[in-house]
PyMOL Python script that loads the backbone (N, CA, C, O; Angstrom):
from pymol import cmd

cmd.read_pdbstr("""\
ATOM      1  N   UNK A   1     180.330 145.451 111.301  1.00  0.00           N
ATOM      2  CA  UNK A   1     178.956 145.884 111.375  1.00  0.00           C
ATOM      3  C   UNK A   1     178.198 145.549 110.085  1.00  0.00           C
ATOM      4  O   UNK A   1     177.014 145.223 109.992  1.00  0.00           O
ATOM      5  N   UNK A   2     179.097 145.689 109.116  1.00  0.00           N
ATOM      6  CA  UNK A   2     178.215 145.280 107.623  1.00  0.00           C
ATOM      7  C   UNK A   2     178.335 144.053 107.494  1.00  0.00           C
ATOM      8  O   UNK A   2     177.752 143.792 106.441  1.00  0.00           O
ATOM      9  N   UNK A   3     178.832 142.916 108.024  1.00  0.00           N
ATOM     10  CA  UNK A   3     178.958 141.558 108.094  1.00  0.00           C
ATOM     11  C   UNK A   3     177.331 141.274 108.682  1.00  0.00           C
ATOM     12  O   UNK A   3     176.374 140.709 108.152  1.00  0.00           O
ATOM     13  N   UNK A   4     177.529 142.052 110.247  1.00  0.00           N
ATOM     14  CA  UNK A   4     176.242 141.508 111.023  1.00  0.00           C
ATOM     15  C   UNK A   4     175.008 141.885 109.899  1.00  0.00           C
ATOM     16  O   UNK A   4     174.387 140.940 109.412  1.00  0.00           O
ATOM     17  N   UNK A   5     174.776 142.829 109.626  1.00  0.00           N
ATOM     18  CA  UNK A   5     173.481 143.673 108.460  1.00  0.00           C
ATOM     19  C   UNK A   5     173.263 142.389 107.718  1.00  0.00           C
ATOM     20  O   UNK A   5     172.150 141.878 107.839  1.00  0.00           O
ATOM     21  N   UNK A   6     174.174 141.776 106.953  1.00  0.00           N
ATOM     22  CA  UNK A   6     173.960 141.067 105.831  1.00  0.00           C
ATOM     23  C   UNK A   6     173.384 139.878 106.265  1.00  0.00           C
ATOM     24  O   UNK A   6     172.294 139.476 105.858  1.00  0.00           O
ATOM     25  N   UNK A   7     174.313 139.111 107.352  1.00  0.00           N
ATOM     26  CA  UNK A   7     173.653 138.221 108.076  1.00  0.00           C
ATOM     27  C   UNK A   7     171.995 138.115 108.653  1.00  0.00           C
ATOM     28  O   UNK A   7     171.078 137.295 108.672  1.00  0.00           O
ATOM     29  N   UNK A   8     172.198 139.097 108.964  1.00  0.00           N
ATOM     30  CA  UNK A   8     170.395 139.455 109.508  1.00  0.00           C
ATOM     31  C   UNK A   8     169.585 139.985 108.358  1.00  0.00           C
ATOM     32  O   UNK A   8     168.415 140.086 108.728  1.00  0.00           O
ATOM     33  N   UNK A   9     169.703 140.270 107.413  1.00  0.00           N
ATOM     34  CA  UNK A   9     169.180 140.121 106.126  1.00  0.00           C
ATOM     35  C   UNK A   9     168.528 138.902 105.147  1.00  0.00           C
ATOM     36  O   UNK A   9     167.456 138.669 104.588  1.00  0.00           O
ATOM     37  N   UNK A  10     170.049 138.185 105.320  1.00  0.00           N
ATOM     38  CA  UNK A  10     169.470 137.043 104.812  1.00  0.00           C
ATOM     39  C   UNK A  10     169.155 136.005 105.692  1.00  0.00           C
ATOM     40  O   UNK A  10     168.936 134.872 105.263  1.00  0.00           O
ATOM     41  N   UNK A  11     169.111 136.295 106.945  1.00  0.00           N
ATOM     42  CA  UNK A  11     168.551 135.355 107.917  1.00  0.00           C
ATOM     43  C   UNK A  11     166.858 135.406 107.808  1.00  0.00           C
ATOM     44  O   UNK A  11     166.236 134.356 107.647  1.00  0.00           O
ATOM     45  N   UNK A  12     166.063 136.903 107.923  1.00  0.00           N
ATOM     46  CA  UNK A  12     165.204 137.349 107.982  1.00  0.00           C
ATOM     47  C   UNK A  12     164.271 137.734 106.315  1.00  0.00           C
ATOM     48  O   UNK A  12     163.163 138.253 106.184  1.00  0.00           O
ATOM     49  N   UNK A  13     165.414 137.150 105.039  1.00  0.00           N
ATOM     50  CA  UNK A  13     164.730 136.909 104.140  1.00  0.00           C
ATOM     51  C   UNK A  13     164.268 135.505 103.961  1.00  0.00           C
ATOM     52  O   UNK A  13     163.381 135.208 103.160  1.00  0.00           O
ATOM     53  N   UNK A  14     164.838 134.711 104.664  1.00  0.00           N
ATOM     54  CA  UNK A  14     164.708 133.147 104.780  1.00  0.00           C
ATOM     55  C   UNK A  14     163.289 132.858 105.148  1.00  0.00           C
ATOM     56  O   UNK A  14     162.514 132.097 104.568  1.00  0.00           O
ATOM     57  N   UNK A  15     162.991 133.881 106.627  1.00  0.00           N
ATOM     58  CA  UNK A  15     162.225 133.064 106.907  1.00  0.00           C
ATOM     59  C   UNK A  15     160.582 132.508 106.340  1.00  0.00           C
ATOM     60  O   UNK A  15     160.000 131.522 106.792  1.00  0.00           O
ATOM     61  N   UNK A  16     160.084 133.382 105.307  1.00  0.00           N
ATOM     62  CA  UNK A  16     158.890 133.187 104.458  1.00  0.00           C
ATOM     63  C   UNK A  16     159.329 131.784 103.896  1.00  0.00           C
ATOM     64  O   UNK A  16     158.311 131.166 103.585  1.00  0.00           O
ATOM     65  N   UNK A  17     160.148 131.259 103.720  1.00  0.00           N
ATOM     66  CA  UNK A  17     160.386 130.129 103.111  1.00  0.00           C
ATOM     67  C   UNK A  17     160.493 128.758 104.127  1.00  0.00           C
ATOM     68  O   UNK A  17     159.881 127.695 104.019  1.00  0.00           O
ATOM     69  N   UNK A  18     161.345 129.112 105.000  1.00  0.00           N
ATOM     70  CA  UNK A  18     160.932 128.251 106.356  1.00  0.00           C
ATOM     71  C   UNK A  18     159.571 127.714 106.767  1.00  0.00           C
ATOM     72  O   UNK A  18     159.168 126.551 106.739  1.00  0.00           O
ATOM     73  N   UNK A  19     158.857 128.999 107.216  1.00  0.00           N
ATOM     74  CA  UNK A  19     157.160 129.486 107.196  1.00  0.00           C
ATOM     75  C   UNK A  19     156.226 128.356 106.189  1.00  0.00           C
ATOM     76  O   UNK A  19     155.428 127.496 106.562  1.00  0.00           O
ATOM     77  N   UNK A  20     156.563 128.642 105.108  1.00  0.00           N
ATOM     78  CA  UNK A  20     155.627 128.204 104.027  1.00  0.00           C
ATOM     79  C   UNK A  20     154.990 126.751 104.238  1.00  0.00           C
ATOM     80  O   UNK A  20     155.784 125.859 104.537  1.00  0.00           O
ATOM     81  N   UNK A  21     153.718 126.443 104.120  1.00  0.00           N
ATOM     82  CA  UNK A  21     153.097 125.530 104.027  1.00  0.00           C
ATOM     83  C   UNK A  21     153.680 124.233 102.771  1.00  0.00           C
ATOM     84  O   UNK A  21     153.839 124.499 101.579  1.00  0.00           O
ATOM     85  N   UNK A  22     153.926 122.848 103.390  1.00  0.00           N
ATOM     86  CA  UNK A  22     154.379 122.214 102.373  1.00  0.00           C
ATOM     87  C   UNK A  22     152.755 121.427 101.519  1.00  0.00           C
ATOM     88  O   UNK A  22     151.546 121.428 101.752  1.00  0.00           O
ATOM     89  N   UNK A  23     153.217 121.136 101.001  1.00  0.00           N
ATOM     90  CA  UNK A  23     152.011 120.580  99.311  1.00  0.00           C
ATOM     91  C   UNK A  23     151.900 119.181 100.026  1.00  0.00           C
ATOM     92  O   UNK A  23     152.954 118.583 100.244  1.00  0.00           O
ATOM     93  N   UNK A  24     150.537 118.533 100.461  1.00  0.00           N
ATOM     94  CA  UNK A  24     150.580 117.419 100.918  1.00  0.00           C
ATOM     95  C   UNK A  24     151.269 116.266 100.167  1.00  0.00           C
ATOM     96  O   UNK A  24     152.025 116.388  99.203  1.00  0.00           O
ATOM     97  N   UNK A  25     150.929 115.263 100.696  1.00  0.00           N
ATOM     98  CA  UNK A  25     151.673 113.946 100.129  1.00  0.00           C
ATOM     99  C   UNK A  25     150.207 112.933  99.589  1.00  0.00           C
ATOM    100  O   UNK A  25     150.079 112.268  98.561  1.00  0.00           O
ATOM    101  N   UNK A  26     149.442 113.104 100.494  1.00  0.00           N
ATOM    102  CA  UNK A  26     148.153 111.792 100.766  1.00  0.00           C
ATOM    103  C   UNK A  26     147.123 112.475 100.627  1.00  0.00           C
ATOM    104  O   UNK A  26     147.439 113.631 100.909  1.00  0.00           O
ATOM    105  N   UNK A  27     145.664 112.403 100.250  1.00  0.00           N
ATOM    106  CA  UNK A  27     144.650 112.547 101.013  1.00  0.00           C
ATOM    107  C   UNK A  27     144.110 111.980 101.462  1.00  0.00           C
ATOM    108  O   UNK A  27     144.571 110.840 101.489  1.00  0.00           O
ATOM    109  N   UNK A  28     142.501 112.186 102.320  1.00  0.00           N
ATOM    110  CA  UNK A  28     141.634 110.937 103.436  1.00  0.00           C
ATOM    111  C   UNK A  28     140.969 110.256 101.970  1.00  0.00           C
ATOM    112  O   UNK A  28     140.520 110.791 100.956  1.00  0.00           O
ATOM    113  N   UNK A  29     141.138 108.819 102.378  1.00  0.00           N
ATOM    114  CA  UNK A  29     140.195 108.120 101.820  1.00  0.00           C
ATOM    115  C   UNK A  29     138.867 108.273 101.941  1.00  0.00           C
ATOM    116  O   UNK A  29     138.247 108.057 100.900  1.00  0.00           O
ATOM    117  N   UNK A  30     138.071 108.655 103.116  1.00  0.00           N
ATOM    118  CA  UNK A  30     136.710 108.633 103.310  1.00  0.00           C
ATOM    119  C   UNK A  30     136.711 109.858 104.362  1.00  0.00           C
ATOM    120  O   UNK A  30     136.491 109.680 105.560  1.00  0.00           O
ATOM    121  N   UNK A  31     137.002 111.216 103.750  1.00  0.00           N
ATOM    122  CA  UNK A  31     137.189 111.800 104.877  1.00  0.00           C
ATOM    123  C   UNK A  31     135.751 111.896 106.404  1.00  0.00           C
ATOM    124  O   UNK A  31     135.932 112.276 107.561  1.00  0.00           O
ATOM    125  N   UNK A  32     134.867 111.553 105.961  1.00  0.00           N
ATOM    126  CA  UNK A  32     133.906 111.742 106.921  1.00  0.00           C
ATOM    127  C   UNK A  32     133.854 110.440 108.344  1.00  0.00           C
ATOM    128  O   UNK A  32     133.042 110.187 109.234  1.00  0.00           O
ATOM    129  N   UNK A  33     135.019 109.947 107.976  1.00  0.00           N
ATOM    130  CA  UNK A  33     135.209 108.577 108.833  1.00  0.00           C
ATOM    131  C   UNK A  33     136.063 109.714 110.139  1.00  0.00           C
ATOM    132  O   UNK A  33     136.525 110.793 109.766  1.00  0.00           O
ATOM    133  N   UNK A  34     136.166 109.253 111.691  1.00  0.00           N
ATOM    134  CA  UNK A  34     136.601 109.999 112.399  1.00  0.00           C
ATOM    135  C   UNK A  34     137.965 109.747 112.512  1.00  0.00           C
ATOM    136  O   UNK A  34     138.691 110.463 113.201  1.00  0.00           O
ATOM    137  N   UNK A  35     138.495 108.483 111.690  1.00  0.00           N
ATOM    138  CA  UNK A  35     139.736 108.368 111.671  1.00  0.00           C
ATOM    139  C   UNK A  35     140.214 107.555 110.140  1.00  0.00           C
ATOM    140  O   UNK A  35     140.580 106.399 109.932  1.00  0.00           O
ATOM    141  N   UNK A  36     140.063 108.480 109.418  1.00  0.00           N
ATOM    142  CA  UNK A  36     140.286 107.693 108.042  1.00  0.00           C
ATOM    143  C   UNK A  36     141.809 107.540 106.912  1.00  0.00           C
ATOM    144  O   UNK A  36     142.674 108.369 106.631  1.00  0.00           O
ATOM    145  N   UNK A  37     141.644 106.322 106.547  1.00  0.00           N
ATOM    146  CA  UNK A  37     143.217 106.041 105.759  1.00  0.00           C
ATOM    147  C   UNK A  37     143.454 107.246 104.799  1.00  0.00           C
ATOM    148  O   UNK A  37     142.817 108.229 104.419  1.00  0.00           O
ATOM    149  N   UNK A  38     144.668 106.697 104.593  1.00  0.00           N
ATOM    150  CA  UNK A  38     145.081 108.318 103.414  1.00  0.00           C
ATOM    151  C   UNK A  38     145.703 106.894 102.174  1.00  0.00           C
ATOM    152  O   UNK A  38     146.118 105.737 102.243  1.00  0.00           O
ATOM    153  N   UNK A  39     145.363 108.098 100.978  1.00  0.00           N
ATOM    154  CA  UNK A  39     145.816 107.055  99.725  1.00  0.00           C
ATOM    155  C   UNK A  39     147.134 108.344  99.182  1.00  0.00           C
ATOM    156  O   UNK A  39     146.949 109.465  98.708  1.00  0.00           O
ATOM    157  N   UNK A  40     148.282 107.702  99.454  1.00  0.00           N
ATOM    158  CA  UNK A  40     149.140 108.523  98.552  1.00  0.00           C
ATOM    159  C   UNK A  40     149.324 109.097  97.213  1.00  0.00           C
ATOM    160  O   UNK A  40     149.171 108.320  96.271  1.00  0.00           O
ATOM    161  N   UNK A  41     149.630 110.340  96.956  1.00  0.00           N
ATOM    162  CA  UNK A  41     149.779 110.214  95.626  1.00  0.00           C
ATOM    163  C   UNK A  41     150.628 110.010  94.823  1.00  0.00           C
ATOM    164  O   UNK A  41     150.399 110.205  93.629  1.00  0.00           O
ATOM    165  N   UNK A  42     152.119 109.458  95.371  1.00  0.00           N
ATOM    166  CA  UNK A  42     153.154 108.722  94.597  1.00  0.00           C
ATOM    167  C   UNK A  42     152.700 107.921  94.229  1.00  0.00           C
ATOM    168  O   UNK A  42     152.589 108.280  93.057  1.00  0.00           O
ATOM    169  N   UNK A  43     152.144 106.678  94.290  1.00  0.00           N
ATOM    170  CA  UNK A  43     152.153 105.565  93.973  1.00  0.00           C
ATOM    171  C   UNK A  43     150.054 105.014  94.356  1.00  0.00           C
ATOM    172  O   UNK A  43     149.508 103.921  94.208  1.00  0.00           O
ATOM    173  N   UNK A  44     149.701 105.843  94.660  1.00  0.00           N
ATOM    174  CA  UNK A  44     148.355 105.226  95.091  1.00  0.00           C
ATOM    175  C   UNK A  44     147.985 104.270  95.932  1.00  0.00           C
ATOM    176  O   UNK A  44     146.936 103.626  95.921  1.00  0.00           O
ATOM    177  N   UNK A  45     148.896 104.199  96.673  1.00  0.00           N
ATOM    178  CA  UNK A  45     148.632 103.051  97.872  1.00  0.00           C
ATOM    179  C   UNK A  45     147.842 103.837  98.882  1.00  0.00           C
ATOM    180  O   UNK A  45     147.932 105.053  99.050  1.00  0.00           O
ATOM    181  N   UNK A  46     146.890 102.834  99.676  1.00  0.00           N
ATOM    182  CA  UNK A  46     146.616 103.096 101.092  1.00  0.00           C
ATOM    183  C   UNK A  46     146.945 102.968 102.120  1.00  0.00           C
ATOM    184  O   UNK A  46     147.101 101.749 102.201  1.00  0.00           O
ATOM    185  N   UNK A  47     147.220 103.446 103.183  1.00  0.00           N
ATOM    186  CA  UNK A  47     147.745 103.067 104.431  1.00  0.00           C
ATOM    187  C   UNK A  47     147.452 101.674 105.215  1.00  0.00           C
ATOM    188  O   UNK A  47     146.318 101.550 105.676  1.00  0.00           O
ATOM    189  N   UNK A  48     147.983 101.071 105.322  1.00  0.00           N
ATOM    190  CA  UNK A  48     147.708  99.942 106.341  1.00  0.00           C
ATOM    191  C   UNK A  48     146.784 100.708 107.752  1.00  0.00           C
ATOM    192  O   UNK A  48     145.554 100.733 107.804  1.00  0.00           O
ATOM    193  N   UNK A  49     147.224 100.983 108.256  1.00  0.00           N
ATOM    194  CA  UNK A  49     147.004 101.631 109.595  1.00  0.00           C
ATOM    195  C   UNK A  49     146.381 102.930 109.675  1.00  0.00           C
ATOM    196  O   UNK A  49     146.942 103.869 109.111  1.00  0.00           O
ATOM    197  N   UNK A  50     144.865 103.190 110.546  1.00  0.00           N
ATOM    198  CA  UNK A  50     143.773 104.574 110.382  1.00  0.00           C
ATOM    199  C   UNK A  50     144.587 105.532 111.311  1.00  0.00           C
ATOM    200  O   UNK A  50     144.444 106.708 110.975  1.00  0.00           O
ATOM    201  N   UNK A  51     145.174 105.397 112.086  1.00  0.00           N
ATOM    202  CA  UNK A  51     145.444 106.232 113.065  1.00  0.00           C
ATOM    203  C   UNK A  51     147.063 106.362 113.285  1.00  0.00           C
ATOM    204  O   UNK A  51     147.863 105.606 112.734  1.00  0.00           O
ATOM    205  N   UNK A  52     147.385 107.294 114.059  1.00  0.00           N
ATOM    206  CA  UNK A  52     148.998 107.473 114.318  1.00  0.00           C
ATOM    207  C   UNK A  52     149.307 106.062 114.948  1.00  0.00           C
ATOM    208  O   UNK A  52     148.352 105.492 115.476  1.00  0.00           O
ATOM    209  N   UNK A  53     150.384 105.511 114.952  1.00  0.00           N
ATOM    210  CA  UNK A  53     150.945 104.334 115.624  1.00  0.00           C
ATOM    211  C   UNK A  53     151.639 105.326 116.768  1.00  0.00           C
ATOM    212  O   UNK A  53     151.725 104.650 117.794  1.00  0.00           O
ATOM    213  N   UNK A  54     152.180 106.695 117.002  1.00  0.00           N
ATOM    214  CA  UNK A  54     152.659 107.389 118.083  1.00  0.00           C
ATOM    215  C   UNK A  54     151.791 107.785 119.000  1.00  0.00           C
ATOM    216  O   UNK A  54     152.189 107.410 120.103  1.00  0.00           O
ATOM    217  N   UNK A  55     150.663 108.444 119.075  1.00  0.00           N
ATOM    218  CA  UNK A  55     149.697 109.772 119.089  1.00  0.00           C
ATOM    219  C   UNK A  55     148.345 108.666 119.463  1.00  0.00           C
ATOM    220  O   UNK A  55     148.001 108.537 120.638  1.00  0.00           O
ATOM    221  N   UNK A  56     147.879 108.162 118.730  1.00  0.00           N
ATOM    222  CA  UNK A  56     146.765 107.530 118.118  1.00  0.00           C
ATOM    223  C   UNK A  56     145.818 108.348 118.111  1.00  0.00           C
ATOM    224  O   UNK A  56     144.907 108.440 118.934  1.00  0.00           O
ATOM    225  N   UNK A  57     146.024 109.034 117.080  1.00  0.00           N
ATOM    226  CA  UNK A  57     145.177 110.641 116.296  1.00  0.00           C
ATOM    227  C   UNK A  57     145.572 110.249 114.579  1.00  0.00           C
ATOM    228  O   UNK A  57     146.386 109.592 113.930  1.00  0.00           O
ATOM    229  N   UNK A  58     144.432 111.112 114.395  1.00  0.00           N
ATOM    230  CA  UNK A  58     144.634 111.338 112.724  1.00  0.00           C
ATOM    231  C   UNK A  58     145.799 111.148 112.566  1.00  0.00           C
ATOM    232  O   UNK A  58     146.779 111.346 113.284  1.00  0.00           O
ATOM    233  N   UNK A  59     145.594 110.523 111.032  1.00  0.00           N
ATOM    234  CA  UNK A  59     146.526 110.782 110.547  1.00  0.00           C
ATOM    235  C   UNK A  59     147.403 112.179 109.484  1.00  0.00           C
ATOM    236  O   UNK A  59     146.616 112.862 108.827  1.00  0.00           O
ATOM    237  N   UNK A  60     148.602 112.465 109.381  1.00  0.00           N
ATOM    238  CA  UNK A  60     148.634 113.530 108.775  1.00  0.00           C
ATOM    239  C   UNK A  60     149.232 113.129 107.176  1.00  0.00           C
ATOM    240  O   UNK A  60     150.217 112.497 106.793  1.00  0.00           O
ATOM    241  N   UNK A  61     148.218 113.768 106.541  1.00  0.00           N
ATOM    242  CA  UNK A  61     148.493 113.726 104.915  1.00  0.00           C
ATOM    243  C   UNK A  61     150.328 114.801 104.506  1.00  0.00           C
ATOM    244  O   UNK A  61     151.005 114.941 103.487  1.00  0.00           O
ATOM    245  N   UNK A  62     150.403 115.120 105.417  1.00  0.00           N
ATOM    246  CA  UNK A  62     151.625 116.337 104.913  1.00  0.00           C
ATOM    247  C   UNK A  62     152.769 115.787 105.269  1.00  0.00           C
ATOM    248  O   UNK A  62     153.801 116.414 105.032  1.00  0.00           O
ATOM    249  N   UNK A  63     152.840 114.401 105.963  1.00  0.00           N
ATOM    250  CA  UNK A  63     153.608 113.610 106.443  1.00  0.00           C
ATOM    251  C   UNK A  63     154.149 112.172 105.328  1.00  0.00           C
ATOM    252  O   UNK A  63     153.277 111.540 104.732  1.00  0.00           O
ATOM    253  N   UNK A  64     155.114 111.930 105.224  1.00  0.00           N
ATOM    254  CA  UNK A  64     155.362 110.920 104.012  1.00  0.00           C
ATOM    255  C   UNK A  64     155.171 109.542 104.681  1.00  0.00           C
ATOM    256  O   UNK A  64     154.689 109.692 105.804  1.00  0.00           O
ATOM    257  N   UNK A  65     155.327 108.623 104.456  1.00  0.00           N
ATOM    258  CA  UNK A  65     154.376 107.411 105.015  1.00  0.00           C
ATOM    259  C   UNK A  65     156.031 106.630 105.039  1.00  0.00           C
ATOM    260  O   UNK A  65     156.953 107.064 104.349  1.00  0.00           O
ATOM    261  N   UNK A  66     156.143 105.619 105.816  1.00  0.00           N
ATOM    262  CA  UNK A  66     157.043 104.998 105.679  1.00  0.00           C
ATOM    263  C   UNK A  66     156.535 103.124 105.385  1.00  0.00           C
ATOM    264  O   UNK A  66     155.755 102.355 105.945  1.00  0.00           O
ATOM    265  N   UNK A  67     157.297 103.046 104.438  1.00  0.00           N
ATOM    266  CA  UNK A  67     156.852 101.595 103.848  1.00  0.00           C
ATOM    267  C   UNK A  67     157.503 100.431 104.452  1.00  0.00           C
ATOM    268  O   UNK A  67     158.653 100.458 104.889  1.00  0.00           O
ATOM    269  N   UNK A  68     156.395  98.954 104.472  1.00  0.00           N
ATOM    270  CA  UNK A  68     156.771  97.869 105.383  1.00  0.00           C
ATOM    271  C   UNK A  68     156.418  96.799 104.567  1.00  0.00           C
ATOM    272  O   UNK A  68     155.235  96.577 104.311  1.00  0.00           O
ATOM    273  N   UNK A  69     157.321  96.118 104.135  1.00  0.00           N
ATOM    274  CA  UNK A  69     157.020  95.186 103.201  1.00  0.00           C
ATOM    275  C   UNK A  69     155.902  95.578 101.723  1.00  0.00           C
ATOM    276  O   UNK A  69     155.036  94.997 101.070  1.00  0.00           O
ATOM    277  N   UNK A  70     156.595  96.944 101.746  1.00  0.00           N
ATOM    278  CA  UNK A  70     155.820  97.392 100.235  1.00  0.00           C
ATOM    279  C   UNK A  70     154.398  98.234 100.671  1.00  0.00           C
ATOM    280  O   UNK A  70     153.849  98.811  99.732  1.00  0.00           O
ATOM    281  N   UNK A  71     153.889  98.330 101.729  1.00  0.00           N
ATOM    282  CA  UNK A  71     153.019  98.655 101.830  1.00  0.00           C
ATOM    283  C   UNK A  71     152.795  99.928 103.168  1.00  0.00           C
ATOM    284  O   UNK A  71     153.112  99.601 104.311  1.00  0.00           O
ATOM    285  N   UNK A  72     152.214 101.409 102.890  1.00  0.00           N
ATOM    286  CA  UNK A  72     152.605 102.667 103.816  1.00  0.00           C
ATOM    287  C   UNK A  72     152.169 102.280 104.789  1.00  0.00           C
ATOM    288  O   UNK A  72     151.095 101.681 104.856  1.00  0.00           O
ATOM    289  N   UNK A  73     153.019 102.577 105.898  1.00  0.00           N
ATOM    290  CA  UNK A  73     152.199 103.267 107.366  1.00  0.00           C
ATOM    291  C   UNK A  73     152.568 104.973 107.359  1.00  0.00           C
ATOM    292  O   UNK A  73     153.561 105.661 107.125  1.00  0.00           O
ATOM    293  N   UNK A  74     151.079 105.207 107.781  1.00  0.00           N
ATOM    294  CA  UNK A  74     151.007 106.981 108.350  1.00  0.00           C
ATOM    295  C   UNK A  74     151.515 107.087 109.525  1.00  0.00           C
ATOM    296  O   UNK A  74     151.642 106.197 110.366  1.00  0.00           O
ATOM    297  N   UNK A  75     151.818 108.208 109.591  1.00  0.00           N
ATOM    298  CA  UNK A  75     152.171 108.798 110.746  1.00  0.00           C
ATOM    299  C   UNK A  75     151.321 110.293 110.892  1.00  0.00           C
ATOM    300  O   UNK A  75     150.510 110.777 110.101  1.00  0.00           O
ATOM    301  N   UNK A  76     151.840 110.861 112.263  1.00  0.00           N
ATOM    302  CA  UNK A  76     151.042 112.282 112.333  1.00  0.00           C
ATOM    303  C   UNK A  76     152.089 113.040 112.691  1.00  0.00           C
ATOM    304  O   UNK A  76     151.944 114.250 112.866  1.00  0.00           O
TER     305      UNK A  76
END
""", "prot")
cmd.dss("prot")
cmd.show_as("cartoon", "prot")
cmd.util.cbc("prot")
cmd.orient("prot")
């Protein structure tokens, strides 16, 4: 019984940390565009591509970009 307690303790102290909002990666280049590039802030590059290549929606800044011959694509 004090096994289960502990377990559900630290299961249920976890979860605020799970929860938590992560620190973006990118912001919009021009945010007033209805679909605008993001410039990372590792390295300052811009996205090749305005829109999801999955979705074809915004793109999401909280998302890490995956690189193609040196240069990001976004994702959402």
């Amino acid at each position: 019984m004090k096994l289960l307690l502990l377990v559900m303790v630290c299961c249920f102290s976890a979860l605020p940390a799970l929860s938590a909002e992560t620190a973006p990666f990118a912001e919009f280049v021009s945010p007033a565009d209805s679909l605008p590039h993001l410039r990372f802030f590792a390295d300052g590059k811009v996205t090749l591509n305005d829109r999801c290549p999955v979705r074809k929606v915004s793109l999401n800044p909280r998302m890490g970009a995956s690189y193609v011959n040196g240069e990001p694509i976004g994702f959402c």
